[in-house]
LOKETOR-595005 format. One record per atom (N, C-alpha, C): z, y, x. Coordinates in steps of 0.1 Angstrom, whole numbers, plus 2048, in hexadecimal, padded with zeros to 3 digits. Each point is the difference from the previous one (the first is absolute). Example, Ala and Ser with C-alpha at 12.3 -4.5 7.8 and 13.67 -1.06 7.14 Angstrom:
residues 2
84E7C7884;80080C7F7;80080C809;7F980B7FC;80080B809;80880B7F8;
//
This chain:
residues 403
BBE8E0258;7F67FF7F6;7F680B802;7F48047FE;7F2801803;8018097F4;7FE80C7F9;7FB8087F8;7F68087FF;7F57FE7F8;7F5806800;7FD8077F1;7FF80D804;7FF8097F7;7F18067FD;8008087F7;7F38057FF;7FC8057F3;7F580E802;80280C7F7;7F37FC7F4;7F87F8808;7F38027F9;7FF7F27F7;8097F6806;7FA7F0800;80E7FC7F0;8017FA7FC;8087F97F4;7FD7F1802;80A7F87FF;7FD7F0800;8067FC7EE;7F57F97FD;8047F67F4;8027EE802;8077FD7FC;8027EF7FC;7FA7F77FA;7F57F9802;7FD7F97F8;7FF7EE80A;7FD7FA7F2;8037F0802;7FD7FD814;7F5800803;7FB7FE80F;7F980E809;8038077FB;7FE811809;80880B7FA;80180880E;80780E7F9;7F38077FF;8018077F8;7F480B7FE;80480D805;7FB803808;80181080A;7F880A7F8;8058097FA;7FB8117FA;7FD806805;7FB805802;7F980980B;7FB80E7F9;80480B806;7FD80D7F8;8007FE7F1;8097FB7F7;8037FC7F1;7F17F77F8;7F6802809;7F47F77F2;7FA7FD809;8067F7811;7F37FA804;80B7F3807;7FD7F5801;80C7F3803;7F57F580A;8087F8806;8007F5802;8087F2803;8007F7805;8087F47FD;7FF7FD80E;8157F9801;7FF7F980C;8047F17FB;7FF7FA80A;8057EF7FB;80E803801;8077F67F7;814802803;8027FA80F;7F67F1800;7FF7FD80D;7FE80780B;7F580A801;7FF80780D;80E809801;80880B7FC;80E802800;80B7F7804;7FC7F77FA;80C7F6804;8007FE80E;7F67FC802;7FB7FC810;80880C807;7FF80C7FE;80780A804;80F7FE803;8047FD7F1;80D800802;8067FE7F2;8107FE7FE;8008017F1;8008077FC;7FC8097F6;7FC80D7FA;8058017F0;808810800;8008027F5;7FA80B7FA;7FE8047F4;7F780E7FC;8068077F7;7FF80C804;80180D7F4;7F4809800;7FD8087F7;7F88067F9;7F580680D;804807808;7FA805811;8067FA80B;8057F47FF;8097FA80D;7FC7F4801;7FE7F780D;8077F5804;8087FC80A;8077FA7FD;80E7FC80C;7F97F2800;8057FB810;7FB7F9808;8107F6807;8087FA7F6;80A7FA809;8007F980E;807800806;8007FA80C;7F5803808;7F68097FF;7F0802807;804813806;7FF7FE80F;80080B807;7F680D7F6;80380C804;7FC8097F6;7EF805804;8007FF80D;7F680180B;7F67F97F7;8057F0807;7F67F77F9;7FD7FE7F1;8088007FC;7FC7FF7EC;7F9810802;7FC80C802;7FA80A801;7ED7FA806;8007FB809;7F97FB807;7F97F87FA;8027F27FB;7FB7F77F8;7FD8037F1;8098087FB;7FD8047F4;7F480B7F9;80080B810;7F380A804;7F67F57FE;7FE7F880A;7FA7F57FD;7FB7FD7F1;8077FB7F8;7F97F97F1;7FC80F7F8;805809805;7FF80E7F8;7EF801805;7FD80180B;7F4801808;7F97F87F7;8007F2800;7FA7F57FB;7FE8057EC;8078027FE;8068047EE;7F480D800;7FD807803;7F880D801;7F67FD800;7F77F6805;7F77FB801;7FA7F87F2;8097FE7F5;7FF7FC7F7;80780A7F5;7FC80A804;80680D7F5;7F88017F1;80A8007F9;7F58017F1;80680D7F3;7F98067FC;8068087F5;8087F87F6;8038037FD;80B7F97F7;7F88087EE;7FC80B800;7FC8017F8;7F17F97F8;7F7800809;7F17F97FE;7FF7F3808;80A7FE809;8017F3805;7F4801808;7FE808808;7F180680C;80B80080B;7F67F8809;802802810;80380C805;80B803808;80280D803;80180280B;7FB80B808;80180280E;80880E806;8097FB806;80B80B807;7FE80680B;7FA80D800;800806807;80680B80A;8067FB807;80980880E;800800809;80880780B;7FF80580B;7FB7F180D;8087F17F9;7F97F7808;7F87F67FD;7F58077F4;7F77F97FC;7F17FE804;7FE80A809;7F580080A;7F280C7F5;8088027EE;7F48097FD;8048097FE;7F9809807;7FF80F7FE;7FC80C7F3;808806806;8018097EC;7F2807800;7FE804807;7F18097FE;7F67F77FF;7F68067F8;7F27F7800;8017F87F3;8087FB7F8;7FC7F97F1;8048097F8;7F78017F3;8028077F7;80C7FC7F5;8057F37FE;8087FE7FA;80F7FE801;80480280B;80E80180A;7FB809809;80E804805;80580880E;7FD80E7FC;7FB806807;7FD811803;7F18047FF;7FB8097F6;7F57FE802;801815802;7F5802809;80080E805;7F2802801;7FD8097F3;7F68067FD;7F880C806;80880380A;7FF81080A;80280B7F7;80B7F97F6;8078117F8;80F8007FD;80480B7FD;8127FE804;8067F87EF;7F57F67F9;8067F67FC;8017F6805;80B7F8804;7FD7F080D;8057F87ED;7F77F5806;8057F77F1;8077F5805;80B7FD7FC;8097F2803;7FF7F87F9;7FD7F2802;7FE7F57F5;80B7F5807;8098027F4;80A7F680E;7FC7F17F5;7F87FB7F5;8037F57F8;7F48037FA;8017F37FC;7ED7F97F7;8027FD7F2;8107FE7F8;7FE7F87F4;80080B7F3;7FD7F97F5;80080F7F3;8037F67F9;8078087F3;8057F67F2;7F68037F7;7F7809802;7F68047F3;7EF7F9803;7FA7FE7F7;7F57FC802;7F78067F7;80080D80A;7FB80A7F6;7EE802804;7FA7FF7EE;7F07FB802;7F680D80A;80780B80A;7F7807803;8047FF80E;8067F4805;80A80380C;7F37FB807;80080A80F;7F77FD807;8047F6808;8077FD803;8097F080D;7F97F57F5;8058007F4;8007F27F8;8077F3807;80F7FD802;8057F7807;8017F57FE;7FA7FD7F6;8017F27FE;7F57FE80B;7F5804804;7F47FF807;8077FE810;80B806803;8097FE809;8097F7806;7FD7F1807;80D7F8803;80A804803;80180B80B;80E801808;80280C7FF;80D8047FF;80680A801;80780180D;80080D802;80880A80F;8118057F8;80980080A;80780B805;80380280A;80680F801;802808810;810800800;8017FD80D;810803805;7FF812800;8098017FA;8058107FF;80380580F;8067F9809;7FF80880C;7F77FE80C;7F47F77F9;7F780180B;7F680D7FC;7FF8047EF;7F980B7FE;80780D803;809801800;80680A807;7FD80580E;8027F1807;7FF80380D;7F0804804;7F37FA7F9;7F7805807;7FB80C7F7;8048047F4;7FE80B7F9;80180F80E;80F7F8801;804810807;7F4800812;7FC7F2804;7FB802809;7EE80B7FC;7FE7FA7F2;7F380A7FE;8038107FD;80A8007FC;80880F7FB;7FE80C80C;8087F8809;802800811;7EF80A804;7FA7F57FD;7ED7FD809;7FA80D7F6;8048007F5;7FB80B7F7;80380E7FE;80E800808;80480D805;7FE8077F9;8018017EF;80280C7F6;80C7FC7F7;8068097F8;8088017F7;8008027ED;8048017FE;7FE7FF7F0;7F87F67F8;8057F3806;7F57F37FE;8057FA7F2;7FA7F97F8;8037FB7F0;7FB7ED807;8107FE7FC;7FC7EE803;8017FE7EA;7F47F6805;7FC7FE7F0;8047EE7FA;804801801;8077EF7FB;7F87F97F5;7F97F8803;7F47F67FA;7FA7F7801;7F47FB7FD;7FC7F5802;7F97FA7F7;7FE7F5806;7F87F37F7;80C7FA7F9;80B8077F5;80F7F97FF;80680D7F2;8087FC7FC;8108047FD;80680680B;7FF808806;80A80180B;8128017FB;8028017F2;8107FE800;7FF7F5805;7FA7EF7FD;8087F7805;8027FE80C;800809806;807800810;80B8007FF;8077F7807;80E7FF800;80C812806;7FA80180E;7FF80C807;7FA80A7FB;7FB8017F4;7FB80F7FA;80980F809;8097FF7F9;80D809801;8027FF811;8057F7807;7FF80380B;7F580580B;7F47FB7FA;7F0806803;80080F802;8078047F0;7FC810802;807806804;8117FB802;80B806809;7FB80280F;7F87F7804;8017FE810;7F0807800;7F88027F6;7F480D801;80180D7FF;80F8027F9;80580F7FA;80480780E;8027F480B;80D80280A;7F380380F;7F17FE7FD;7F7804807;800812802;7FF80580C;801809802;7F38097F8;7F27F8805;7F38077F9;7FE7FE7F4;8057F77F4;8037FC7F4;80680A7F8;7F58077F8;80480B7F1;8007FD7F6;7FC7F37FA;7FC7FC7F5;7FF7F0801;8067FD7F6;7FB7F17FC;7FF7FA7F1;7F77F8804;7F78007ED;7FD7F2801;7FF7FD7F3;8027F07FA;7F37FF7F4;7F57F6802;8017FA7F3;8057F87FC;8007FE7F0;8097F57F9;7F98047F3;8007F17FC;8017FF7F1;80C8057F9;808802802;80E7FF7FD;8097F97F8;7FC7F3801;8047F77F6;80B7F8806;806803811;80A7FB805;80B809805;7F980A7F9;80A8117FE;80D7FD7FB;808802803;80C8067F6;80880D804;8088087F5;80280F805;80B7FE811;8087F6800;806800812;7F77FE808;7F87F67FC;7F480080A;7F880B807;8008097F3;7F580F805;80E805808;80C8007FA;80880B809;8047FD80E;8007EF802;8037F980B;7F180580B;7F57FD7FB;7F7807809;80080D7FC;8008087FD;8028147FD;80880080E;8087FA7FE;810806808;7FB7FB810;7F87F4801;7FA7FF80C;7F7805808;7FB8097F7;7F7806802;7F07FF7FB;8017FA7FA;7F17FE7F3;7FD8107FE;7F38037FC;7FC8107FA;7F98017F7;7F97F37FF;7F27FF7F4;8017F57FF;8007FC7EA;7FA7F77FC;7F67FA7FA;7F77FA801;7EC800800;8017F57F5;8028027F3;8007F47F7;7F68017F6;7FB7F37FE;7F97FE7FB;8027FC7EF;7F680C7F9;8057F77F4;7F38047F6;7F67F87FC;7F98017FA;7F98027F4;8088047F9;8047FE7EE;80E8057FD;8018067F4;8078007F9;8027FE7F2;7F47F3803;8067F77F5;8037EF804;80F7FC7F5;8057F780D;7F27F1800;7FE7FF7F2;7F87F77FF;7F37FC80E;7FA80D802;7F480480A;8097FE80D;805803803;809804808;8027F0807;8067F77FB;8017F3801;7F57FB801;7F48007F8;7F67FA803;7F9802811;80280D801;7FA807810;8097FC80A;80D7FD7FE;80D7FA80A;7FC7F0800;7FA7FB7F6;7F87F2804;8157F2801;80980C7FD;80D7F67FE;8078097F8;80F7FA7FE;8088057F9;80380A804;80180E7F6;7FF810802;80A8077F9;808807803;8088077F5;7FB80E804;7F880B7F7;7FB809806;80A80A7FD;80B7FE7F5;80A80A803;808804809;8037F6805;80B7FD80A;7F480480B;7F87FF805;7F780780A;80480E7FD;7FE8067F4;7FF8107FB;80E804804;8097FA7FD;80B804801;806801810;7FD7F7808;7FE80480F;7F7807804;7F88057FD;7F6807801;807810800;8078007F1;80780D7FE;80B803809;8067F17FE;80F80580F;7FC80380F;7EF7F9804;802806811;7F580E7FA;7FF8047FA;7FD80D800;80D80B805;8097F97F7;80E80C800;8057FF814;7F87F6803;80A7FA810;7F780480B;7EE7FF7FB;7FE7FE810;7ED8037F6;7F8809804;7F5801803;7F97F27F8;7F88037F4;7FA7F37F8;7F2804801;7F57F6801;7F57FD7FB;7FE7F87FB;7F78037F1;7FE7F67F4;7F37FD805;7FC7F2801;7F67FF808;7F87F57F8;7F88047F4;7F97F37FA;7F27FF808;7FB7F27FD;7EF804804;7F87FA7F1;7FB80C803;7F48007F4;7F87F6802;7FC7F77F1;7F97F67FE;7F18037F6;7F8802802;7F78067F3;7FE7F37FC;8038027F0;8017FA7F5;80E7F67FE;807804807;80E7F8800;80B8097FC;80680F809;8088037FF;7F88107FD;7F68017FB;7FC80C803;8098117F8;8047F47F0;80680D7F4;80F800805;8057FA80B;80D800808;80080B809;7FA802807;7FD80E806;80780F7FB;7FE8037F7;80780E7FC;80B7FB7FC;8067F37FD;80E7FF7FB;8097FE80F;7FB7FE809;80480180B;7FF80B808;7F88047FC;800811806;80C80A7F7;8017FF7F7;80E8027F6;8077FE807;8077F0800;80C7FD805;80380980D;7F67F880A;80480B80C;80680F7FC;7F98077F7;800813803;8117FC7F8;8037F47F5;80D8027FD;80B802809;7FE7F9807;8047FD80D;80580E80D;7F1805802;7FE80D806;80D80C7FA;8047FD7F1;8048117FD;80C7FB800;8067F1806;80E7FD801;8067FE80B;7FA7FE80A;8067FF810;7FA809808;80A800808;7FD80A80D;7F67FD810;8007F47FB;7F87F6809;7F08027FE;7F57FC807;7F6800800;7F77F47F5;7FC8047F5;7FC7F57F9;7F38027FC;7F77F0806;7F1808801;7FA7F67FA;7F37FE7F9;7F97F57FA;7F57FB809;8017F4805;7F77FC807;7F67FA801;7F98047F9;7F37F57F7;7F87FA808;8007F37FE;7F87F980D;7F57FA7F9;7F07FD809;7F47FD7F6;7FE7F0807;7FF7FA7F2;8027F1806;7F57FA808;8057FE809;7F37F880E;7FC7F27F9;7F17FF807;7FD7F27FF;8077F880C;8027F5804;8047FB80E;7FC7F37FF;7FB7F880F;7F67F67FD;8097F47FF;812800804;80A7F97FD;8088057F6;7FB80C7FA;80E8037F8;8007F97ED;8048027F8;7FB7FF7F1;7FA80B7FC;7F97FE7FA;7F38077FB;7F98007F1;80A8067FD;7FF7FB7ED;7F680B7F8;7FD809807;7F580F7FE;7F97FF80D;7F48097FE;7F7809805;806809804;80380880E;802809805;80080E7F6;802807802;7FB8137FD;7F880380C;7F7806801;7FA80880C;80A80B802;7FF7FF811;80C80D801;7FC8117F6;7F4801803;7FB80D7F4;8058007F5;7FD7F57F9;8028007F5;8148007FC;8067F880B;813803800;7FC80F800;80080680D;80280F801;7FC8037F4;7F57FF7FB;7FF80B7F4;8057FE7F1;8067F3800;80A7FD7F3;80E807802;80580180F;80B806803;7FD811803;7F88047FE;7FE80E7FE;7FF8047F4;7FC7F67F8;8028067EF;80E7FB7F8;8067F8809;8117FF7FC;805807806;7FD80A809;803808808;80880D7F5;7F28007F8;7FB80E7F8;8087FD7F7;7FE7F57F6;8067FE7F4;80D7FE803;8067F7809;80F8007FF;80880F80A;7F7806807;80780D807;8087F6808;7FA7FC809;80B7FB809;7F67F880D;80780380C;7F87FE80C;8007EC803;7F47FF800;7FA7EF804;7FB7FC805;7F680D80E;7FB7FC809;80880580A;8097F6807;80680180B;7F47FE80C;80780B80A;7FC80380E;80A7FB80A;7FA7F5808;80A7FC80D;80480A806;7FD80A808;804808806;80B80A7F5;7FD8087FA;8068077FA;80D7FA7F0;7FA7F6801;80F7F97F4;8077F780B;7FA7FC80B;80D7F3802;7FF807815;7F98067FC;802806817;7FD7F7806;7F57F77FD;7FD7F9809;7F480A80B;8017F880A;7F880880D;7F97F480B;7F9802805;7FE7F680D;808802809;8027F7807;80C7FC80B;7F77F7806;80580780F;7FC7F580E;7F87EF7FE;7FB7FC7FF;7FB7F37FE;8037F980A;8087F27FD;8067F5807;7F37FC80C;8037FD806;7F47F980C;7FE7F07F7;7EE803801;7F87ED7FB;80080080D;8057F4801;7FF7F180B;7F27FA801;7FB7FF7F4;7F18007FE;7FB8037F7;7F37FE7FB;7F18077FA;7FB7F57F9;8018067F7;7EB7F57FC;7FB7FA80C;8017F57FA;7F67F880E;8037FC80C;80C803801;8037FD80D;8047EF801;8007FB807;8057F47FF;80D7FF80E;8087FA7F6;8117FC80C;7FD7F57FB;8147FC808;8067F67FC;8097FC7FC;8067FC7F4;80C8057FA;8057F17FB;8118027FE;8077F67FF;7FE7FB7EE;8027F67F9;8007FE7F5;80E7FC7FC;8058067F5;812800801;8027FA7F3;7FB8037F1;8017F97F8;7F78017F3;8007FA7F8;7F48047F6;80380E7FA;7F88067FB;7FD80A7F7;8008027F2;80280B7FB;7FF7FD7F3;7FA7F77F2;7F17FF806;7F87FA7F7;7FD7F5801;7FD7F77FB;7FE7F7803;7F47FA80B;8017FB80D;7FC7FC80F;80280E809;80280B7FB;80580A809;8097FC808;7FF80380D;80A7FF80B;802811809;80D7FC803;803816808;8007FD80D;7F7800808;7FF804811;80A80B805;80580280A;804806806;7FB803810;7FF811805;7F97FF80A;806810802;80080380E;80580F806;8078097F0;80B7F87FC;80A8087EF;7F87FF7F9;7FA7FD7FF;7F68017F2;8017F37F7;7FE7FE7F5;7FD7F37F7;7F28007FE;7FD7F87FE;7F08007FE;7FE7F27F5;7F98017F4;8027FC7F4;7EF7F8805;8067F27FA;7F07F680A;7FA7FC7F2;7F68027F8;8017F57F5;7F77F87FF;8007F47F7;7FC7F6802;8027F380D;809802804;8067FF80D;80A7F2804;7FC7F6802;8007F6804;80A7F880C;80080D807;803802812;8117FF7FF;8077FB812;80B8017FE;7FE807814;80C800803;802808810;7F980A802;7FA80280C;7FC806807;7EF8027FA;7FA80B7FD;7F0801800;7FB80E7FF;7F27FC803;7F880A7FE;7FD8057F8;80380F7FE;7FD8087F4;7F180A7FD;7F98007F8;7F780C7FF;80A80B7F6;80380B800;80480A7F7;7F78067F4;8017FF7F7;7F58037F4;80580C7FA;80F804801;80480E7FA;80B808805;7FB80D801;81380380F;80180C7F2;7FB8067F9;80380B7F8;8118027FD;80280D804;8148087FD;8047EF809;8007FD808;8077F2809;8057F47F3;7F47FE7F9;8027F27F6;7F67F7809;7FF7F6800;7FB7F980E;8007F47F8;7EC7FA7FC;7F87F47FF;7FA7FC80C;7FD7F07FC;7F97FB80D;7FA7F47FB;7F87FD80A;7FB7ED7FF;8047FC80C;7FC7F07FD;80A7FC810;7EE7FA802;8017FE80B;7EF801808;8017F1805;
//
């Protein structure tokens, strides 16, 4: 008998397919027929046995429909196309801004291992619904080329920042993510945003204990009514507060709203409160992180900007009035520095030739691939092999037209 096991994948039963799980919220369907063809088959929860079918070949044929099954990957949550990204998928983690590794030339590297969010909150710059498909990253292919940039970068005391265009709890590998980054030699720090709405207190200590150091949460209001309205879904903003209070006591917190003029504006000092409550109770670093809400030409856009002037100098007179520091400095509150800059493969303007591997986030977007790089095509029509013009290499995020 043929046994096939497996850490990531779950099989369910239904009438004419098993449904394959894939990292807990992304699935697809085999026929009962294609299996059978295999062999006779039975299932448990991460298994199939394969009677009478050599173990070789039921491994072989069944890689096979798995191959085939991936190809038709879908979130289980928004029911969006989903594309899996790993070591033999042909796309490369560098170069898109919404997955893989993005390396800014400072000793923050940002990791985006996933694309999906449960909030649909009115200031979010992604706006996903505007988004077909959703990414995730195999956990040990970002490892593996993390450590090769770590390597090429030749410094120490680096902050991997865990984020994205997403939730990053619903990664299935959260916890093993930051285990196997804690266990990087040039890795001092690692930091998370999160809404925290898929928090629970084992969760923070399950990552604490792995080595988590900061948590970047977002919370806008402290009132629950507003609070819900700005989360755009169902909100419990206590139960945010109250995780909020427990990874204080565990691991380095930042309360991180973004200011809305004329939305959340008389929220501001009540959140500058909470925080300092906060401050005179843990031993941990607890800092307010006031963010000024951007316009973005895909994001939601429910306000008018603030001019950066005009942020700085509202946060200088809550400065005064609440006694308490609000204009943070990269360098001196969080240590960031420049570091070595990755080698561009190309420029502006250059024109290659790059492979086309699968669509892109937005809708007609497709991701090229060419010398590691992804290269984000849009409007994009094209399939194989083509010609590229490059339209943006900026920190190695990589646009193009196909010519």
């Amino acid at each position: 008998m043929a046994n096939l096991s497996f850490e990531t994948l779950s099989f369910q039963e239904d009438k004419d397919v098993i449904t394959v799980v894939f990292l807990r919220i992304f699935s697809f369907d085999i026929p009962r027929e294609a299996l059978s063809a295999i062999g006779k088959y039975s299932i448990s929860k991460k298994s199939i046995f394969f009677k009478g079918t050599a173990q070789e070949d039921a491994e072989l044929k069944f890689n096979l429909l798995l191959a085939k099954g991936f190809e038709n990957l879908r979130n289980k949550i928004n029911n969006k196309k989903a594309v899996y990204v790993h070591k033999g998928s042909g796309i490369p983690l560098v170069g898109n801004v919404a997955f893989g590794i993005v390396d800014r030339n400072t000793s923050i590297i940002e990791v985006k291992p996933i694309t999906v969010c449960n909030l649909k909150c009115i200031y979010c710059s992604v706006n996903d619904d505007a988004r077909p498909v959703d990414f995730v990253v195999e956990k040990d292919y970002i490892i593996e080329e993390l450590k090769k940039i770590l390597d090429y970068k030749g410094c120490e005391n680096i902050e991997i920042h865990i984020g994205g265009q997403a939730e990053p709890v619903y990664y299935a590998d959260l916890v093993l993510l930051v285990r196997d980054l804690a266990e990087i030699e040039q890795v001092a720090r690692i930091s998370i945003d999160t809404n925290g709405t898929l928090l629970s207190k084992k969760l923070v200590d399950d990552l604490v204990e792995a080595g988590m150091t900061q948590f970047n949460v977002s919370v806008n209001s402290m009132e629950p009514d507003l609070a819900q309205k700005i989360a755009g879904q169902p909100y419990s903003l206590n139960n945010i507060l109250e995780i909020a209070k427990y990874i204080s006591k565990k691991a380095d917190l930042i309360v991180a709203p973004v200011w809305m003029p004329g939305v959340n504006d008389n929220e501001i000092p009540k959140l500058i409160d909470f925080a300092k409550s906060l401050q005179g109770k843990s031993q941990n670093r607890v800092i307010l992180g006031i963010q000024n809400f951007l316009n973005y030409r895909f994001g939601r856009n429910p306000v008018k900007q603030m001019s950066w002037d005009l942020f700085r100098k509202k946060l200088k007179e809550l400065e005064k009035s609440c006694q308490t520091k609000l204009l943070l400095d990269f360098k001196d509150d969080f240590n960031i520095r420049p570091t070595k800059p990755l080698p561009k493969p190309f420029k502006k303007g250059n024109r290659i030739e790059a492979d086309i591997i699968c669509p892109g986030r937005l809708a007609g977007e497709k991701i090229a691939a060419a010398n590691n790089r992804s290269i984000t095509l849009p409007n994009c029509a094209k399939t194989g092999r083509q010609k590229i013009k490059i339209t943006r290499s900026k920190h190695n995020i990589y646009y193009g037209i196909c010519l």
